[in-house]
N, CA, C and O atoms as a GROMACS GRO file, in nm:
protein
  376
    1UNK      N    1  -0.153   0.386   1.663
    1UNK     CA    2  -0.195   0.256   1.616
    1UNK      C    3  -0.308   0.209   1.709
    1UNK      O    4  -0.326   0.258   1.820
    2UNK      N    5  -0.374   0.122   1.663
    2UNK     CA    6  -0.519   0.109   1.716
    2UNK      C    7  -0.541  -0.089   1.732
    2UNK      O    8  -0.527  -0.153   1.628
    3UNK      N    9  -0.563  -0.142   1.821
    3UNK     CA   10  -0.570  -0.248   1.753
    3UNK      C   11  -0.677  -0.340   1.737
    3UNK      O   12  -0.784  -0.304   1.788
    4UNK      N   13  -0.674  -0.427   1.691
    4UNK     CA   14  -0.811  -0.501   1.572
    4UNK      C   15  -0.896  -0.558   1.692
    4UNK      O   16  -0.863  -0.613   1.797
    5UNK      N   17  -1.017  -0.525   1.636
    5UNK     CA   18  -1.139  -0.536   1.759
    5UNK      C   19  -1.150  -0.725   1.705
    5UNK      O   20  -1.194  -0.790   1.800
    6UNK      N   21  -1.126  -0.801   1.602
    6UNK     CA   22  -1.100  -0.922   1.636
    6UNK      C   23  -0.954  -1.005   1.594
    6UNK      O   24  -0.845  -0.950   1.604
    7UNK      N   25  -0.971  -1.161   1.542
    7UNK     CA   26  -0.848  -1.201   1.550
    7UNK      C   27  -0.846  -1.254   1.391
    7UNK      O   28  -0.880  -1.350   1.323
    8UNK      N   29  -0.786  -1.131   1.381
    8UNK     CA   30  -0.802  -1.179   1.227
    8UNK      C   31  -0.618  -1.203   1.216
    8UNK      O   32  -0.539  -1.117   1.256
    9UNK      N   33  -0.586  -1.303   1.170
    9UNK     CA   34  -0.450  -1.356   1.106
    9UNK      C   35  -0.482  -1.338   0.944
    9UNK      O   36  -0.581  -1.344   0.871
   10UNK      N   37  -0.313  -1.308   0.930
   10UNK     CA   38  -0.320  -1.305   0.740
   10UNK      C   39  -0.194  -1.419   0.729
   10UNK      O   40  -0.099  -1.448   0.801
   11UNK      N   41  -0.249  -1.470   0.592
   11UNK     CA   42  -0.103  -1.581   0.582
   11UNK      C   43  -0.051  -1.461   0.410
   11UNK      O   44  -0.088  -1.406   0.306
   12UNK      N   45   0.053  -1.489   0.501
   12UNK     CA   46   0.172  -1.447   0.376
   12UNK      C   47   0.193  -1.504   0.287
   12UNK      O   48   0.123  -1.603   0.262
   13UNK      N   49   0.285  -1.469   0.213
   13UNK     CA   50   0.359  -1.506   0.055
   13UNK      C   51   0.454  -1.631   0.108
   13UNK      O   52   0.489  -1.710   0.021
   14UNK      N   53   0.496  -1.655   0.241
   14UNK     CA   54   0.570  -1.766   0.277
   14UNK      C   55   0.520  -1.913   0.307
   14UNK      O   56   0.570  -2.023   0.328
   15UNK      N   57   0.370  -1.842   0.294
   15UNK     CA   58   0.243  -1.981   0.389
   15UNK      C   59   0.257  -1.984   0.527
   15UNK      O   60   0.217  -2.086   0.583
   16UNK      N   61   0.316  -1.875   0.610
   16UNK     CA   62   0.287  -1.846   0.783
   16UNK      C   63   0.144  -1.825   0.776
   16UNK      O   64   0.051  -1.834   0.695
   17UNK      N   65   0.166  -1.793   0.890
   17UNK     CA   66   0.049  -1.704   0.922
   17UNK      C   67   0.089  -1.633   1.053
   17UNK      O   68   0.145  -1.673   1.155
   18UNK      N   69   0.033  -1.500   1.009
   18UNK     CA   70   0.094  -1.335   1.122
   18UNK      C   71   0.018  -1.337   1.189
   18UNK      O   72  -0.058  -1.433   1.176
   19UNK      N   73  -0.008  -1.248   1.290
   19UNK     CA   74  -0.122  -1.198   1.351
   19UNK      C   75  -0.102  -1.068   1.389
   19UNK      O   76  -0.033  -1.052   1.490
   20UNK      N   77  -0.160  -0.936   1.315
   20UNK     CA   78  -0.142  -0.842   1.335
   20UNK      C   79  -0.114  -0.720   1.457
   20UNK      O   80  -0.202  -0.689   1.537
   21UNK      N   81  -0.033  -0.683   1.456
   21UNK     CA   82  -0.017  -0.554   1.581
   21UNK      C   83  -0.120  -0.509   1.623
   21UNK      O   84  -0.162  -0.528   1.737
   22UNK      N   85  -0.208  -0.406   1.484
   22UNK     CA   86  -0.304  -0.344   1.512
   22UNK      C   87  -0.323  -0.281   1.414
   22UNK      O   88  -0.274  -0.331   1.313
   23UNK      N   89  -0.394  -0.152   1.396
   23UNK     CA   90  -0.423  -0.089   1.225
   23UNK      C   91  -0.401   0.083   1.262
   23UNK      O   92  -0.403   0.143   1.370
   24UNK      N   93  -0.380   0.129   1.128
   24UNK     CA   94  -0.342   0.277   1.176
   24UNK      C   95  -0.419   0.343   1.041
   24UNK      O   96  -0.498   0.268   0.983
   25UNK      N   97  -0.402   0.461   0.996
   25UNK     CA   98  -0.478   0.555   0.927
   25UNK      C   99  -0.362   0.693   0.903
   25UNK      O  100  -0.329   0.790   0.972
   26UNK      N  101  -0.335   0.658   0.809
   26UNK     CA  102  -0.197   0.703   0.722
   26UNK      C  103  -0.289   0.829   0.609
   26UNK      O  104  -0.390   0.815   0.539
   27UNK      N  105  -0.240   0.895   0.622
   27UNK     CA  106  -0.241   1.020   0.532
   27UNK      C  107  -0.141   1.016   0.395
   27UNK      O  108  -0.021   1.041   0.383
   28UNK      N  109  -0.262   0.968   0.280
   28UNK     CA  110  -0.119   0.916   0.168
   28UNK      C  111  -0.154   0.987   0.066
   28UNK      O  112  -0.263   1.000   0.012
   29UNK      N  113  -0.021   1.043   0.038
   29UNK     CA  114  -0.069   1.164  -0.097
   29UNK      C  115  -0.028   1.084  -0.213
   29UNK      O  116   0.080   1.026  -0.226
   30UNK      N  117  -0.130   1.088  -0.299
   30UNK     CA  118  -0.134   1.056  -0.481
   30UNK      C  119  -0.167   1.163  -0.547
   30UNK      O  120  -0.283   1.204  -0.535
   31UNK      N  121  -0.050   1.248  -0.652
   31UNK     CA  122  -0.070   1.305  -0.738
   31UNK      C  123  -0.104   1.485  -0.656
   31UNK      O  124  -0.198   1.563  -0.668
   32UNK      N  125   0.000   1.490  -0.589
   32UNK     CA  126  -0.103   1.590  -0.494
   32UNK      C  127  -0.210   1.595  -0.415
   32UNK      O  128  -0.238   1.684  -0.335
   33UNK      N  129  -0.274   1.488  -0.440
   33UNK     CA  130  -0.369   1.488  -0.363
   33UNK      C  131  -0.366   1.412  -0.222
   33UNK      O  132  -0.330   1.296  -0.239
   34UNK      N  133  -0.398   1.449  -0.061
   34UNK     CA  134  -0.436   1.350   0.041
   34UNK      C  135  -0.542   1.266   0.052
   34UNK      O  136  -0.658   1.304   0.066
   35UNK      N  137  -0.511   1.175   0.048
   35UNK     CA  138  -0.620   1.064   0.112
   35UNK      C  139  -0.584   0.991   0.206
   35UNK      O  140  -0.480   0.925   0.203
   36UNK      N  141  -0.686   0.993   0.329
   36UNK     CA  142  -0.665   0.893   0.434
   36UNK      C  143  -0.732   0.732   0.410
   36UNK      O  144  -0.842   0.705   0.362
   37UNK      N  145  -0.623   0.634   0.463
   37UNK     CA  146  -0.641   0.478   0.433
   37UNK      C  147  -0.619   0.449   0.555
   37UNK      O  148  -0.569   0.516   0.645
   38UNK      N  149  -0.672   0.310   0.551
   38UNK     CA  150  -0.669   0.249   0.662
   38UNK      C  151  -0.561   0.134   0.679
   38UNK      O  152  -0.621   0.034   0.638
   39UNK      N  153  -0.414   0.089   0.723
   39UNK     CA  154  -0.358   0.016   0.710
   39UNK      C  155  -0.384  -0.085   0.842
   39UNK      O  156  -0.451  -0.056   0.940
   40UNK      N  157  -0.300  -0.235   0.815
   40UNK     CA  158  -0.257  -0.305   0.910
   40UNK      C  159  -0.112  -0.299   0.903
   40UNK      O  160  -0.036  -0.273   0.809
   41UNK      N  161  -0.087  -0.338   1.065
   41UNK     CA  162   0.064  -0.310   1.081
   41UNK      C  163   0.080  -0.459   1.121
   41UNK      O  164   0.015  -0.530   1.198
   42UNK      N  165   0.190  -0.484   1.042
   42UNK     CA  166   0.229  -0.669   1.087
   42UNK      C  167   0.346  -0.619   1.189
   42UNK      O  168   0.376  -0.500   1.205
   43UNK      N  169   0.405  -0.724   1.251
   43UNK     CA  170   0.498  -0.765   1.311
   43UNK      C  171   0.662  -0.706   1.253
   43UNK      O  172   0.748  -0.622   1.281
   44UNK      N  173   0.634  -0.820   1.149
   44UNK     CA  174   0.742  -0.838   1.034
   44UNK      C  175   0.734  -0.826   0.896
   44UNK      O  176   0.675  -0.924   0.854
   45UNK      N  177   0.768  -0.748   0.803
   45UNK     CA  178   0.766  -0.767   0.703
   45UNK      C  179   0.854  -0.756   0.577
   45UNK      O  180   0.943  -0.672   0.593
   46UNK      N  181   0.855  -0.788   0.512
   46UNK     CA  182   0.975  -0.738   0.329
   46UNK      C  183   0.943  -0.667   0.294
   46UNK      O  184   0.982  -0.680   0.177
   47UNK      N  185   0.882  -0.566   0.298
   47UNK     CA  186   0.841  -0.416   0.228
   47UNK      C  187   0.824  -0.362   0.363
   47UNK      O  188   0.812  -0.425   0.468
   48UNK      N  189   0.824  -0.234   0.344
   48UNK     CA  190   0.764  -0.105   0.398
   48UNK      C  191   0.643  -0.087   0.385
   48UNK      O  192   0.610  -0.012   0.477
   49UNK      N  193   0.566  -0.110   0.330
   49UNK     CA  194   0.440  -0.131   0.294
   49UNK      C  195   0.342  -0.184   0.168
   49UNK      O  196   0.367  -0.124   0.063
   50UNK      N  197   0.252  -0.269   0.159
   50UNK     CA  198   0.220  -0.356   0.070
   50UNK      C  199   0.080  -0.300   0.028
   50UNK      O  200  -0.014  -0.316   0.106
   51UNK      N  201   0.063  -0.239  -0.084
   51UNK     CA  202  -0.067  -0.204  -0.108
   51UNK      C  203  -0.226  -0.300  -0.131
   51UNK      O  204  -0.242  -0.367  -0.233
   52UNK      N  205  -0.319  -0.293  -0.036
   52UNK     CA  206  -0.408  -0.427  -0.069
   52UNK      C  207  -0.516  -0.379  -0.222
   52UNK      O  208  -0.498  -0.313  -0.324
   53UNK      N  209  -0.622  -0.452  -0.166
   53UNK     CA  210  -0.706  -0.452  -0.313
   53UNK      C  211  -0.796  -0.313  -0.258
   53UNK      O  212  -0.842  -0.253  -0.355
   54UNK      N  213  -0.824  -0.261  -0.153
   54UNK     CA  214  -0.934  -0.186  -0.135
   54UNK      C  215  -0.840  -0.035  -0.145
   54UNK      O  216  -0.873   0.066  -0.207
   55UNK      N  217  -0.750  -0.051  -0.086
   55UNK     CA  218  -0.656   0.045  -0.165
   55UNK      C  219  -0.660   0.136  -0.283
   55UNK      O  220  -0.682   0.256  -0.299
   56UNK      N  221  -0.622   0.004  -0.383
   56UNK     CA  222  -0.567  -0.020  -0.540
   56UNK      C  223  -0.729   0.014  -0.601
   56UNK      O  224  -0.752   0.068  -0.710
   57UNK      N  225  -0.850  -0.039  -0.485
   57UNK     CA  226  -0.957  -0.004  -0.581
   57UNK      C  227  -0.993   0.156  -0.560
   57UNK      O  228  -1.020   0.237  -0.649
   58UNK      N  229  -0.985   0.182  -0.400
   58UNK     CA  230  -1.059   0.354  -0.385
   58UNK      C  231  -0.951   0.452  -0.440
   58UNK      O  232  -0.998   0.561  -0.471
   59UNK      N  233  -0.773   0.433  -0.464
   59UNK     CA  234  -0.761   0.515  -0.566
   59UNK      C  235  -0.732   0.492  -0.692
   59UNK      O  236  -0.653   0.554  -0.764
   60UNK      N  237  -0.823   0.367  -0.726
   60UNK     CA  238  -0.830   0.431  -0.872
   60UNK      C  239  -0.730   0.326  -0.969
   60UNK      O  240  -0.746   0.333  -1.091
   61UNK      N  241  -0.643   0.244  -0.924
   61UNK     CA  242  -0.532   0.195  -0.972
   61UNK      C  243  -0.555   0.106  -1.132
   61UNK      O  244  -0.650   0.041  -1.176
   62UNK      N  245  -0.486   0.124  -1.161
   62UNK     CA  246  -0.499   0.022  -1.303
   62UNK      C  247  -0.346  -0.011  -1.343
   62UNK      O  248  -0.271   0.077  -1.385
   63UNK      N  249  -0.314  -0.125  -1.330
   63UNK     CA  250  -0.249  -0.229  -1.323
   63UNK      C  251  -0.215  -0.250  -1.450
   63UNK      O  252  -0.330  -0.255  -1.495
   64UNK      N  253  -0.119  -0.271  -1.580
   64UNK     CA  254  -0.056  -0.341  -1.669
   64UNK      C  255   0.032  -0.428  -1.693
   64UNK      O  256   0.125  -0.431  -1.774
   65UNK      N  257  -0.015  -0.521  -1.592
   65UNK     CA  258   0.124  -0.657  -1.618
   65UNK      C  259   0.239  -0.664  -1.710
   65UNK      O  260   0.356  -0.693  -1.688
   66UNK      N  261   0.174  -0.629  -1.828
   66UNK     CA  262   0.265  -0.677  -1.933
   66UNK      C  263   0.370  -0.562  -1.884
   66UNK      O  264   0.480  -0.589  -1.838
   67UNK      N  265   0.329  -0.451  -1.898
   67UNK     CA  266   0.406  -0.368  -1.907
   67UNK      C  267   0.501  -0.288  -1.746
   67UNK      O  268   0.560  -0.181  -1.733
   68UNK      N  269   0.480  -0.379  -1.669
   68UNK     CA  270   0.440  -0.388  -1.516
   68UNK      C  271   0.487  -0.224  -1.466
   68UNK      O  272   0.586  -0.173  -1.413
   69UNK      N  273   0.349  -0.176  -1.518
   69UNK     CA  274   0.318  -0.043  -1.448
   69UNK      C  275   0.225  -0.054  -1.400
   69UNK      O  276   0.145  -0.142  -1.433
   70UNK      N  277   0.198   0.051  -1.284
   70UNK     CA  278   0.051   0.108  -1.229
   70UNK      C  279   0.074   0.237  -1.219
   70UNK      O  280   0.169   0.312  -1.194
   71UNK      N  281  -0.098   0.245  -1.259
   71UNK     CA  282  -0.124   0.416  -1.262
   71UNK      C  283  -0.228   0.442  -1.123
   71UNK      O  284  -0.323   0.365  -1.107
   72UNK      N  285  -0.208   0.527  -1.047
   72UNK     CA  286  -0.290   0.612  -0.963
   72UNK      C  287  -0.305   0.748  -0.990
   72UNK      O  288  -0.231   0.843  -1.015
   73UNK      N  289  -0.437   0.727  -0.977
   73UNK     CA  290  -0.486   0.873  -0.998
   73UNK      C  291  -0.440   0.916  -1.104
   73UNK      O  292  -0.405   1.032  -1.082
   74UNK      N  293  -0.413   0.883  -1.238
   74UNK     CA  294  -0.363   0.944  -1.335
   74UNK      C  295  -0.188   0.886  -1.393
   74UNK      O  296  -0.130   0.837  -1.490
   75UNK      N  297  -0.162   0.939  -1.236
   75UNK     CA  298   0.002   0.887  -1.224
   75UNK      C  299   0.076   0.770  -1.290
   75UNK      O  300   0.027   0.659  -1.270
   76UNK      N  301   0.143   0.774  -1.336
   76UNK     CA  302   0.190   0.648  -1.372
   76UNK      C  303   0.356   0.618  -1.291
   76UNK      O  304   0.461   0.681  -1.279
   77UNK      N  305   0.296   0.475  -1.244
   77UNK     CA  306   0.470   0.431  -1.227
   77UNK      C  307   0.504   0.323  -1.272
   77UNK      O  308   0.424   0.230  -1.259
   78UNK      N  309   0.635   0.297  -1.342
   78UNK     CA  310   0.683   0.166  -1.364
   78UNK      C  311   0.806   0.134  -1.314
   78UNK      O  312   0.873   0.221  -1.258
   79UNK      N  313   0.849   0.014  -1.328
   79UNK     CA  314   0.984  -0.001  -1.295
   79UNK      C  315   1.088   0.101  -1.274
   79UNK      O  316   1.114   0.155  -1.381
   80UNK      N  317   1.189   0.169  -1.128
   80UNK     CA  318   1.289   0.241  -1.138
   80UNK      C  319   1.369   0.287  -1.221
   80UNK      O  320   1.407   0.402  -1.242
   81UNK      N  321   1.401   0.157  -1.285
   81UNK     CA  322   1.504   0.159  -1.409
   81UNK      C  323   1.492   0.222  -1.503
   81UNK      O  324   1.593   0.250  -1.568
   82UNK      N  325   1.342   0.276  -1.549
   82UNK     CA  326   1.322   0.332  -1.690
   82UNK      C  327   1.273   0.513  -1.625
   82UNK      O  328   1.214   0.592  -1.698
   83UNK      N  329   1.299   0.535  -1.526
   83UNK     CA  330   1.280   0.647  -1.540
   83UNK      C  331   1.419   0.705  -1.401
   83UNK      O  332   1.474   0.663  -1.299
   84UNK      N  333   1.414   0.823  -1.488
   84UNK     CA  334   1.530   0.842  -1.405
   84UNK      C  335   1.509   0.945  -1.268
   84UNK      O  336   1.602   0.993  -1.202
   85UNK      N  337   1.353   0.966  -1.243
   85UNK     CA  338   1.344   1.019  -1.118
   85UNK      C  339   1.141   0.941  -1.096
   85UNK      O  340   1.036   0.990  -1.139
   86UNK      N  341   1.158   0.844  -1.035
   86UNK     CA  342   1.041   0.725  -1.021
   86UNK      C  343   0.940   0.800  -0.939
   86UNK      O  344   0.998   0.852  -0.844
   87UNK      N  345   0.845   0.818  -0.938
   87UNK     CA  346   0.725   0.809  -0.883
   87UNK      C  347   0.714   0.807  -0.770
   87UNK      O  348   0.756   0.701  -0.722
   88UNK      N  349   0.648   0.929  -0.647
   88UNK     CA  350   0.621   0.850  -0.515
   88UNK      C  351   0.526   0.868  -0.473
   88UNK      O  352   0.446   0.959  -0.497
   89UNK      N  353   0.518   0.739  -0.367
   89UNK     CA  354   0.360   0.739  -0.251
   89UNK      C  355   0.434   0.801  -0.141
   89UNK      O  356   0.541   0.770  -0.088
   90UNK      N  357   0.345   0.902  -0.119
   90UNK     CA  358   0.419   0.933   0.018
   90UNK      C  359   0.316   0.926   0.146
   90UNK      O  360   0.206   0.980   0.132
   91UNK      N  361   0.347   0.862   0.265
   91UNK     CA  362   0.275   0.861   0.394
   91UNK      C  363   0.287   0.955   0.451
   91UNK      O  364   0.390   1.023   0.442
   92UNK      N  365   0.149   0.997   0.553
   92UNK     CA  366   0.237   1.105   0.619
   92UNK      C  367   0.071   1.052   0.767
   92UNK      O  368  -0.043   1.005   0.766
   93UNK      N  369   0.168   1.100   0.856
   93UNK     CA  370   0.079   1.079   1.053
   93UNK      C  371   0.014   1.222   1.066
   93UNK      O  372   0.025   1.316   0.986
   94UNK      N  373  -0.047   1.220   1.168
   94UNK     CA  374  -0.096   1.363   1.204
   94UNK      C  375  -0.010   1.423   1.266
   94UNK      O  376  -0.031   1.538   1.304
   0.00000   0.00000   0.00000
């Protein structure tokens, strides 16, 4: 982990505001394929990890609310429930 050359705070879904650890560079496979991203690491959080917009844009994502799926790279995932072996992102370190 590396940490942020300034002071950048994010406010959450609660209306805090964090101030990050530092940022790391995760090896994340979609569809077979690796791609390296650049994450921030909070403190605290409710997920394991939260995908942002630069993300969702360099692979590719397309989003269907209604139907609340997203596809990467082709991939499609939706809700757990409707499939009986779900979709994964997987991380991986050097």
């Amino acid at each position: 982990m590396f940490p942020l050359h300034n002071s950048t705070v994010f406010k959450v879904a609660n209306g805090s505001y964090v101030l990050p650890k530092g940022k790391c560079t995760l090896q994340i496979g979609i569809s077979g394929q690796i791609h390296p991203f650049e994450f921030v690491v909070l403190p605290e959080c409710s997920y394991d990890i939260i995908l942002g917009w630069n993300f969702l844009q360099a692979s590719g994502a397309l989003i269907d609310c209604g139907r609340s799926q997203l596809t990467l790279d082709g991939a499609e995932a939706a809700p757990e429930k409707e499939f009986a072996k779900p979709l994964r992102l997987c991380a991986m370190t050097d």
